[in-house]
C-alpha positions as CSV (number, residue, x, y, z in Angstrom):
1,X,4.3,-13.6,10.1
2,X,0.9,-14.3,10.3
3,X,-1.3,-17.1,9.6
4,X,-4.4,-17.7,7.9
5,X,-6.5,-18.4,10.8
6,X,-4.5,-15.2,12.7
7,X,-5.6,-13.5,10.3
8,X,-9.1,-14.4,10.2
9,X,-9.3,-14.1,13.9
10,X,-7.8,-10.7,13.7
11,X,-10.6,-8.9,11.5
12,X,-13.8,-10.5,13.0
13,X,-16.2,-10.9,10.6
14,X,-13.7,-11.5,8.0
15,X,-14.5,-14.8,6.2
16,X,-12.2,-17.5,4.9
17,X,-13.6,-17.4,1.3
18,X,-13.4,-13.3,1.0
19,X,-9.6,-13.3,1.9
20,X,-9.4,-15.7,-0.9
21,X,-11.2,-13.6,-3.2
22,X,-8.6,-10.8,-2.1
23,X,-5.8,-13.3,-2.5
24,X,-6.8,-14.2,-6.0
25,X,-7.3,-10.7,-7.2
26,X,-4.1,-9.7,-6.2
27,X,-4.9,-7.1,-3.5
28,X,-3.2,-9.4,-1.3
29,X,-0.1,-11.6,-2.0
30,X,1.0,-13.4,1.1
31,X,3.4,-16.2,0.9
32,X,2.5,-20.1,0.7
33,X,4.1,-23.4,2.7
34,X,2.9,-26.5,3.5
35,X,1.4,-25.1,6.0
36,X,-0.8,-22.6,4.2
37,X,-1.0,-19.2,3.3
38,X,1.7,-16.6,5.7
39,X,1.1,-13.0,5.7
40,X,4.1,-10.5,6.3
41,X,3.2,-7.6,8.2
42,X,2.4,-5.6,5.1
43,X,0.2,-8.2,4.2
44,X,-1.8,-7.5,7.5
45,X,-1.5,-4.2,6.8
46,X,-3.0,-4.6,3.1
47,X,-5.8,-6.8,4.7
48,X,-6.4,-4.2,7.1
49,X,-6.7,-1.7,4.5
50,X,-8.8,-3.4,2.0
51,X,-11.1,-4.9,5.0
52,X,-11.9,-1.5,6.5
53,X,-12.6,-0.3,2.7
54,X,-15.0,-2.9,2.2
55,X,-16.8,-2.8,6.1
56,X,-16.6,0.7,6.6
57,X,-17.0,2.1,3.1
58,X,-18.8,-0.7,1.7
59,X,-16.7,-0.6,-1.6
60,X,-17.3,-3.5,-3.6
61,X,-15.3,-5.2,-5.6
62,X,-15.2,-3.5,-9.1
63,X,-14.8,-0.1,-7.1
64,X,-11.6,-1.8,-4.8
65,X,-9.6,-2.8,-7.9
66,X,-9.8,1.2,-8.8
67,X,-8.7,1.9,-5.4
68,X,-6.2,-0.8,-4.5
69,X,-4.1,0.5,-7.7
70,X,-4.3,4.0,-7.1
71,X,-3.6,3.5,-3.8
72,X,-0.6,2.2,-4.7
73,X,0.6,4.5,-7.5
74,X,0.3,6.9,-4.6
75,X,2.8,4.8,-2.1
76,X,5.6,4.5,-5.1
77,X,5.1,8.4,-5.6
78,X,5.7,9.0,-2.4
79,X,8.8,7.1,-2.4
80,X,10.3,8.3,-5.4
81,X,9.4,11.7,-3.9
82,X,11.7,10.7,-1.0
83,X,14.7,9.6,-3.0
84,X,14.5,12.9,-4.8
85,X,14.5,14.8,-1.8
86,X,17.0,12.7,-0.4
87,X,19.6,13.3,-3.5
88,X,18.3,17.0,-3.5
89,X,19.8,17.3,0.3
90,X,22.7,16.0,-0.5
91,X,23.5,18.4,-3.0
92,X,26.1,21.9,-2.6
93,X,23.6,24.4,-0.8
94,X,24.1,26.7,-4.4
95,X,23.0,23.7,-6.1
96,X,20.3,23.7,-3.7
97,X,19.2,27.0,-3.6
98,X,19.3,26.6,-7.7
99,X,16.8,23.7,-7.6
100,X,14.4,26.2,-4.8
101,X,14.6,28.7,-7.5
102,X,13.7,26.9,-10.5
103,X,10.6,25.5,-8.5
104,X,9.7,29.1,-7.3
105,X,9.8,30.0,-11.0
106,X,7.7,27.2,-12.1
107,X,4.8,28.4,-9.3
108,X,4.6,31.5,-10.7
């Protein structure tokens, strides 16, 4: 876990107020203590993401909270995608081969 000023110090340039901004919009949701705000390392990650978008893209804000979710519709896709083939592979290889024919049916 990270702290706020980690993080702060991490992303040079990045200012205190902006990761709030982030933070309040939900692009980022780290946890809270006493001690402040403590980012997991998907957190950092997420900051990463959305910092690079904003510094090397120059996306603003109305064009990030397009992104941000899309981005993330992408990521669950992927994982249900993974689960699928997961339970596909541990299928009987005719039940296999069924589900490679059906798909090479539906390409045509």
């Amino acid at each position: 876990m990270m702290g706020e000023q980690e993080i702060l110090e991490h992303y040079a340039g990045l200012q205190r107020e902006t990761l709030h901004i982030w933070i309040r919009h939900g692009w980022v949701i780290p946890e809270r203590d006493q001690a402040g705000y403590r980012f997991r390392e998907i957190d950092v990650a997420r900051v990463g993401l959305i910092y690079e978008f904003s510094t090397e893209l120059d996306l603003d804000d109305d064009v990030m909270g397009i992104v941000l979710p899309l981005l993330d519709q992408v990521h669950g896709l992927r994982h249900q995608l993974r689960s699928l083939a997961d339970a596909v592979s541990a299928q009987p290889e005719d039940v296999r081969q069924r589900i490679v024919q059906a798909l090479a049916e539906q390409g045509e």
